[in-house]
MIFI-292508 format. One record per residue (C-alpha): y, z, x. Coordinates in steps of 0.1 Angstrom, whole numbers, plus 2048, in hexadecimal, padded with zeros to 3 digits. Example, Ala and Ser with C-alpha at 12.3 -4.5 7.8 and 13.67 -1.06 7.14 Angstrom:
<pts>
7D384E87B
7F5847889
</pts>
This chain:
<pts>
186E274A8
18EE0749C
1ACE17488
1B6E244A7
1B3E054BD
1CBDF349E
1E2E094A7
1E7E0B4CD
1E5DE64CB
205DE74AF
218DFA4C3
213DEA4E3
223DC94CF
23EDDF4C1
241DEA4E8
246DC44F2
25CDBD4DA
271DDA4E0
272DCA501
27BDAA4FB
297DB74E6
2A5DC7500
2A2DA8519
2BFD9250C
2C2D6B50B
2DBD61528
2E7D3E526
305D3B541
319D1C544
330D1455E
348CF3557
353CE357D
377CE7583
380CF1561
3A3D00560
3B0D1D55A
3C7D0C540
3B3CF3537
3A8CF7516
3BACFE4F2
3B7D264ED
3CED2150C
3E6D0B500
3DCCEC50E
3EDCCF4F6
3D6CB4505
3B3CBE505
39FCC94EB
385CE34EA
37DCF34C7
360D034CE
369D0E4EF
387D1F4DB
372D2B4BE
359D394DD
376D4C4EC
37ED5C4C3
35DD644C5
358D754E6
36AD86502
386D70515
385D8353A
3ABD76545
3A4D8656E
385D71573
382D65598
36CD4D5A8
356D525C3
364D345D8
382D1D5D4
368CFC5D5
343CF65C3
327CFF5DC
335D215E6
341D2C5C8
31AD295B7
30DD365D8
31DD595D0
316D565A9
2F2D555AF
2F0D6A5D1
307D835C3
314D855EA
33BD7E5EE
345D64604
345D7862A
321D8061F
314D5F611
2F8D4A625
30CD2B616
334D2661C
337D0061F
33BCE7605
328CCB616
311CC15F8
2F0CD3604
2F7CEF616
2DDD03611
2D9D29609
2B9D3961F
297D3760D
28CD6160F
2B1D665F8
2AFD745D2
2C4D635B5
2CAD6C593
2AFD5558A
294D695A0
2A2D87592
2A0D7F56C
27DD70575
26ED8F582
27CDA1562
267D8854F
283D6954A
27CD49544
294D35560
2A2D1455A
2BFD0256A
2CFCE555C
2ECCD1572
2FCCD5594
2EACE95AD
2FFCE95CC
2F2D035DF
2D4CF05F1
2CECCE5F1
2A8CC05EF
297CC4611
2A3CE7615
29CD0E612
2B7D0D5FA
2A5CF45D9
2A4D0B5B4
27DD0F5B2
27DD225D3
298D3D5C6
28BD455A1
28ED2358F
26FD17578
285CF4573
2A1CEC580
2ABCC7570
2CCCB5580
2DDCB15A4
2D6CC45C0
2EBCB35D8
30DCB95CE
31EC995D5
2FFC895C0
313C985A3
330C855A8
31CC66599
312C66571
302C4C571
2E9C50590
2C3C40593
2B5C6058F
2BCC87588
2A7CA559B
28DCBA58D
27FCD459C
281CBD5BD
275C9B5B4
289C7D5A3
28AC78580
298C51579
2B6C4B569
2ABC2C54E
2C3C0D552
2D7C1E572
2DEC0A593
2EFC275A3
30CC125B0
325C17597
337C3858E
33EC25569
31EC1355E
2FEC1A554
2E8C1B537
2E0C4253E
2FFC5E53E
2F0C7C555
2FFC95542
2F3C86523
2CEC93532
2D7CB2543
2E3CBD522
2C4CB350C
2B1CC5525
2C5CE5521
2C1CE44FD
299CDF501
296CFC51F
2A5D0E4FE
28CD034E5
272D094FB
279D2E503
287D3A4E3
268D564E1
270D64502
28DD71517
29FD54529
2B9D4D543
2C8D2C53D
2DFD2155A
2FAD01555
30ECFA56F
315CD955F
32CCBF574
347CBB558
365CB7559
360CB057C
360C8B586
379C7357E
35AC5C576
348C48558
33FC54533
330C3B51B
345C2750B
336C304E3
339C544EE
34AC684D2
362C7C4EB
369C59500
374C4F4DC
38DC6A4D7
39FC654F2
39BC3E500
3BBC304EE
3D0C4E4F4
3F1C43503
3F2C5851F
401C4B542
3F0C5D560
3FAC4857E
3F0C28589
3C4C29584
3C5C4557B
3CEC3F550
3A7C3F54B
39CC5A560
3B2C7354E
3A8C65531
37DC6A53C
389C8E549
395C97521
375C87517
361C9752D
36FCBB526
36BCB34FD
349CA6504
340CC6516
350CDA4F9
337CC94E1
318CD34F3
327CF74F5
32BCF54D0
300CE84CD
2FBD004E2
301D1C4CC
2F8D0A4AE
2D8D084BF
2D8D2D4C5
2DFD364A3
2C2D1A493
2ABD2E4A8
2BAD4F49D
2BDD5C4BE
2E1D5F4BE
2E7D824BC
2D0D844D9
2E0D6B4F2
2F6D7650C
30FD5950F
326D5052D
340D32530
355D30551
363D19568
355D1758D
375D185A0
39AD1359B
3A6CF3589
3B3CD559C
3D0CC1596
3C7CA158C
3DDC83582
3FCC8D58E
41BC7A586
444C8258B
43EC8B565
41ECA356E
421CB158D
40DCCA587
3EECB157C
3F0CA155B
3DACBD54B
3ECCD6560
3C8CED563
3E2D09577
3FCD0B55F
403D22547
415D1052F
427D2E51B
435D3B537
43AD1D552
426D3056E
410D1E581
3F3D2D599
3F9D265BB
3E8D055CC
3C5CFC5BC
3A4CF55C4
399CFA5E6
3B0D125EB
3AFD3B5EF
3CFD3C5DE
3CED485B6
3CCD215AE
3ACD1C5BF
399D385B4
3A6D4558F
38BD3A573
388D3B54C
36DD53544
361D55523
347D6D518
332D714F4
317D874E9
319D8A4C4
316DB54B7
31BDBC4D7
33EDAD4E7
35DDAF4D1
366D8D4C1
38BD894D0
38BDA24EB
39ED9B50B
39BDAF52A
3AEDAD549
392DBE55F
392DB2582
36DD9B586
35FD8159E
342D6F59E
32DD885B4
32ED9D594
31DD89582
2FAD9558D
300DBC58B
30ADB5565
2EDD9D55E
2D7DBC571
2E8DD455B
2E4DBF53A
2C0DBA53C
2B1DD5550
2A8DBB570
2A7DCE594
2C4DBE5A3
2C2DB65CA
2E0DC45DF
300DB35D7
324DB75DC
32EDB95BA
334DD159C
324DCB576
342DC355C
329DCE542
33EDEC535
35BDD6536
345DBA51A
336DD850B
35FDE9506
355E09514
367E1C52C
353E25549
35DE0355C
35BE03582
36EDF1596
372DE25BA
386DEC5D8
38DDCA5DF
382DA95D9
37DD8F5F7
37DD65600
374D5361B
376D2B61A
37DD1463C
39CD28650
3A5D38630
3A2D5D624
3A9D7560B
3AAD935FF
3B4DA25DA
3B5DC55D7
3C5DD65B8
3E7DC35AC
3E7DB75D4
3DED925E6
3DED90609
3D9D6E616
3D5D5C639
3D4D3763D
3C0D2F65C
3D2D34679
3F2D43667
3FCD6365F
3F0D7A646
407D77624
405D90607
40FD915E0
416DA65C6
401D945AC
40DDA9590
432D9E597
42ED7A5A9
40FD69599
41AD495AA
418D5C5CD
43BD515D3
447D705DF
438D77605
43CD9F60A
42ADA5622
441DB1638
44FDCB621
42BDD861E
41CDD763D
404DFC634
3F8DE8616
3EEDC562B
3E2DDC644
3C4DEB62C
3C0DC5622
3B9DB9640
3A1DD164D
391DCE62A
38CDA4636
37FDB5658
366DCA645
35BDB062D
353D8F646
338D8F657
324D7166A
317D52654
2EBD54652
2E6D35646
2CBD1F635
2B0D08644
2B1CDD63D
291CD5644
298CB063D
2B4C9A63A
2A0C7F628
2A5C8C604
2C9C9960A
2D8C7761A
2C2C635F8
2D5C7A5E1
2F7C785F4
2F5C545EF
2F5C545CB
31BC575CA
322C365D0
340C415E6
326C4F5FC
313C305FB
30FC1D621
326BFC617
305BE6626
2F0BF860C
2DBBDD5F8
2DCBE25D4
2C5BF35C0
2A2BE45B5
</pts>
């Protein structure tokens, strides 16, 4: 009997581990306003990104990767609803927005498939005070900003966790360039410790991290600030050391991406670990000059061919919503592969579903699993759809139909005109016709969150010191 109980009890732990197995490691990481061009396996000259390059050897490089808004609350609203934009509860880039408290995530997904759930850096869709804050939606910890605009300061009084304020040592709050604590600088330790702490189990370990984003303050002994503080680079008047912070902050960012998977591989958990690295919506052109007119890091340009994506950020045009994806699961995606399968963000869920055998909520997009996995059987969408402000649009197959508030509707023929020079829609009008009863189908009235209080949201706001009321005493 005893015998017998040995062995039911063996293979209930070779059951479990079976399990586990089978319940892969997701760590995805989302950089704000990284560009599409922005980074050297793209042939940027500027900025430097090893490990970002040797990540995209390493992995699959998914070249037709689309965000799920042109701007940074929206866009995370439909990663982690896996709603498109005409169905989202959250379509306005105020700061704290909220999504509505009774809505499922990825994190409440992966948890009830047995995932630890941590987030680490800029929250956006719910700011403290509201149905929308991370521990109500599948979060165990959430550590950074909720408040969006909070995130515009690295050097704030405190950080968020799970709600309540975490101070900031040596930080007034009243300076984007001073203090004696860089916020990304803890954001990042705590991803690596979420890590540590969870190695024995399966874990979903979201970083939306603020950099590039924020034409703000690094330390001054920071290894990346040294790299490129001297460089002789002329970016317009004031603007000489922003560029210079934003090429810091990208390499600094690169360097935790590169711990990251040393970390991974320390733990020997690797092989396990499904790996994401994106940007959250299209790149912004920054710096400007008569001798950069397309921003001095030109995040839209393709630099082999001279095409540039249309507009930028903000914008339903290609500019605004066109990402780097990046994608590694060692043994199981192809080092080196590139595919030019059609994705947005609401996809992201269905895969994760797919990928570890989580019941995924109804959502409006399609797993790209085969496509990681190289196999065949690869659905794809009718059409894809936007909504931001008075803008819309729709792509469907090589097509982009676009309307501009008030304006008429304009298409493209993206496989011929990537720029979206070329306006045709008058020699197609059967083909903007199915487009815009696809935008009819596809919008339907905003249900949005609840703000309980403003109390929290307007403290947080303030930490921006551009937000800060000018008769605002200084900090104690």
């Amino acid at each position: 009997m005893k015998s017998l109980c040995f062995l039911c009890l063996l293979a209930l732990f070779s059951f479990q581990g079976a399990a586990a197995s089978d319940r892969p490691n997701i760590v995805y990481l989302m950089l704000d306003e990284w560009g599409y061009y922005e980074s050297g396996h793209m042939g940027n000259s500027e900025l430097r990104t090893p490990h970002i390059d040797q990540f995209a050897s390493e992995g699959m490089r998914l070249t037709n990767a689309y965000a799920g808004a042109p701007v940074c609350g929206p866009t995370r609203c439909v990663l982690l609803t896996g709603l498109h934009s005409g169905h989202t509860s959250m379509r306005a880039n105020d700061g704290a927005a909220p999504i509505r408290e009774d809505e499922p995530t990825l994190a409440s997904m992966l948890k009830s498939r047995g995932y630890a759930t941590g987030g680490f850096g800029k929250w956006g869709i719910g700011g403290r005070g509201t149905s929308g804050v991370p521990e109500k939606h599948g979060f165990d910890e959430f550590f950074g900003y909720y408040h969006q605009v909070h995130a515009h300061n690295f050097y704030p009084q405190y950080l968020i966790r799970n709600s309540r304020e975490v101070p900031l040592k040596g930080n007034s709050g009243q300076s984007f360039y001073d203090g004696e604590t860089h916020a990304q600088d803890e954001i990042f330790k705590e991803s690596l410790r979420f890590i540590n702490d969870n190695k024995d189990q399966p874990f979903f370990c979201y970083l939306p991290w603020t950099p590039p984003h924020g034409l703000w303050g690094i330390d001054e002994d920071d290894p990346s600030w040294q790299l490129f503080k001297d460089k002789p680079w002329t970016a317009g008047q004031n603007t000489d050391r922003d560029a210079k912070v934003y090429a810091a902050f990208l390499h600094m960012v690169d360097r935790q991406i590169g711990e990251i998977q040393s970390l991974l591989q320390e733990l020997e958990i690797d092989d396990n670990t499904i790996f994401v690295v994106c940007g959250d919506n299209g790149g912004q052109d920054y710096f400007k000059t008569e001798d950069h007119p397309h921003g001095f890091f030109a995040p839209n340009l393709n630099p082999k061919t001279g095409e540039r994506f249309r507009a930028g950020k903000g914008s339903l045009y290609e500019g605004g919503l066109k990402v780097p994806y990046l994608v590694r699961w060692p043994g199981k995606i192809e080092p080196g592969s590139v595919s030019d399968h059609l994705l947005c963000f609401q996809d992201v869920m269905p895969t994760l579903a797919q990928a570890t055998g989580a019941t995924s909520p109804p959502t409006d997009g399609l797993s790209f699993l085969p496509t990681l996995l190289g196999e065949s059987n690869q659905p794809t969408h009718p059409y894809l759809y936007w909504e931001y402000q008075n803008q819309t649009a729709v792509r469907m197959d090589q097509w982009k139909a676009y309307k501009p508030g008030n304006g008429a509707w304009e298409l493209y023929d993206l496989s011929k005109d990537v720029e979206e020079q070329q306006n045709i829609a008058n020699d197609r009008p059967e083909i903007l016709k199915q487009m815009i009863a696809d935008a009819e189908e596809a919008h339907e009235p905003i249900r949005p969150g609840t703000v309980y209080t403003r109390e929290w949201i307007n403290k947080d706001r303030r930490q921006a010191p551009h937000h800060r009321p000018k008769t605002l005493p200084p900090s104690k």
